[in-house]
C-alpha positions as CSV (number, residue, x, y, z in Angstrom):
1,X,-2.9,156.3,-33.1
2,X,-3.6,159.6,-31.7
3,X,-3.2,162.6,-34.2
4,X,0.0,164.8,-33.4
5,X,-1.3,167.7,-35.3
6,X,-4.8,167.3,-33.7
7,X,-3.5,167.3,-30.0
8,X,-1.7,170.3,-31.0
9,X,-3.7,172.5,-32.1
10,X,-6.4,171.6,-29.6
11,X,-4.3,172.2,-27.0
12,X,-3.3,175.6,-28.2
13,X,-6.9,176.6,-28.5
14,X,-7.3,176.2,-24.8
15,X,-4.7,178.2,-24.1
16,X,-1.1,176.3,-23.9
17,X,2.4,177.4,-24.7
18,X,4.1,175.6,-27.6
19,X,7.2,176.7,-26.6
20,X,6.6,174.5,-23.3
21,X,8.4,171.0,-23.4
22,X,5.5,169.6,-22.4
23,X,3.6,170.6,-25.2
24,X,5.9,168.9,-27.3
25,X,6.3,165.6,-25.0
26,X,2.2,165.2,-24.7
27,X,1.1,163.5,-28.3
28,X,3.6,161.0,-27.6
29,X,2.7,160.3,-24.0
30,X,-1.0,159.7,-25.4
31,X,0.2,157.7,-27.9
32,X,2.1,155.6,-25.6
33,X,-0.8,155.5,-23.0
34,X,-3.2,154.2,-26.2
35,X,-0.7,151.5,-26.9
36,X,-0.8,150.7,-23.6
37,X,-4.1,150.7,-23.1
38,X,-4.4,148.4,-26.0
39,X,-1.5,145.9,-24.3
40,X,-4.2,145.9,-21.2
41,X,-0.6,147.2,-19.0
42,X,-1.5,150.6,-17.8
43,X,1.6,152.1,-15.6
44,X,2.1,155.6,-16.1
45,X,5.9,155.0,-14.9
46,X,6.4,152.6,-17.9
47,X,4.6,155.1,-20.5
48,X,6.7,158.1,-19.3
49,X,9.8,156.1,-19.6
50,X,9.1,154.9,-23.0
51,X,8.5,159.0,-24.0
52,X,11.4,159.4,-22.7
53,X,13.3,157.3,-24.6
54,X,11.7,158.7,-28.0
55,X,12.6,162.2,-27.0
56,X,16.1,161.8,-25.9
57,X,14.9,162.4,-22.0
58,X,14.7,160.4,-19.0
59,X,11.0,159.5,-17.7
60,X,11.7,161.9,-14.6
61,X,12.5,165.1,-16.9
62,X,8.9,163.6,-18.8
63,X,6.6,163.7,-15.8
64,X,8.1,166.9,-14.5
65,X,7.7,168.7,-18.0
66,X,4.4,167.6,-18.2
67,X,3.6,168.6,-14.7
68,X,4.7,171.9,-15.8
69,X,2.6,171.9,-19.2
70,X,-0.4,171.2,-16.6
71,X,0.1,174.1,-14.2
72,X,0.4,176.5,-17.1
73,X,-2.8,175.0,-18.9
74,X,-4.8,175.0,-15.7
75,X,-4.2,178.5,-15.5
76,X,-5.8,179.4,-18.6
77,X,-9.7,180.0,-18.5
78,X,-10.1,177.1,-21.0
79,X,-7.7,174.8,-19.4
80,X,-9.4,174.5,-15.7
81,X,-12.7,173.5,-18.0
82,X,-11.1,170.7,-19.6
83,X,-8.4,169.1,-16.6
84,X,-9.9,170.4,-13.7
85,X,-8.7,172.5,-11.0
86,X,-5.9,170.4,-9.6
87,X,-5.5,166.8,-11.0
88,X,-2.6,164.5,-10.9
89,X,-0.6,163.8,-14.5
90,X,-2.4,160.8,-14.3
91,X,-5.6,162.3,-14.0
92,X,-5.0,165.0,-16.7
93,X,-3.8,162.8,-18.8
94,X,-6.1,159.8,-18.6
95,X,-9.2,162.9,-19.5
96,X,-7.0,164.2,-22.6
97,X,-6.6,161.1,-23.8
98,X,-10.4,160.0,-24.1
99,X,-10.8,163.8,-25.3
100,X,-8.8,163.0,-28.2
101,X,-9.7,159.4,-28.8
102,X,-13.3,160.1,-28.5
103,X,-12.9,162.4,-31.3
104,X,-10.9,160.6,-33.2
105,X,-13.6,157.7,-33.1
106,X,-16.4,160.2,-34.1
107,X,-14.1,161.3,-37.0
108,X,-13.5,157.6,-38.2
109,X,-17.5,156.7,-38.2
């Protein structure tokens, strides 16, 4: 399991808006897509459902909040560096996620 408070401040120090839902909604998306992952069942649909369900939200209001998060970030000097210039949630999620995991694996070793 991905660190909540790891993501976080990560993602602030390239430049994203905590007061954005999708800041909130993305440890938990990465969480789900490492369980996943794990499962060997990979369909973004099914992640963004289940983090919907945790927050209270529907998995449409998930992958749009998100989409929004990722517009802001890419805007920020930072943010293009990490996601790229124009990726799908898919994409920019799929790179944050072995971000954070590659870290975290460093940090267990």
């Amino acid at each position: 399991m991905l660190d909540r408070n790891k993501i976080e401040k990560e993602v602030i120090g390239m430049g994203a808006n905590p007061s954005l839902t999708g800041f909130r909604l993305l440890p938990d998306t990465l969480n789900a897509i490492d369980k996943e992952i794990q499962n060997g069942n990979i369909k973004i649909t099914c992640i963004y459902n289940d983090v919907g369900k945790i927050n209270n939200c529907t998995g449409t209001s998930v992958e749009r909040n998100l989409r929004h998060f990722f517009e802001h970030l890419r805007r920020k000097p930072n943010g293009v560096e990490i996601i790229g210039e124009k990726p799908t949630n898919k994409e920019a999620l799929f790179l944050l996620y072995y971000k954070f995991k590659g870290e975290s694996k460093n940090e267990e070793d």
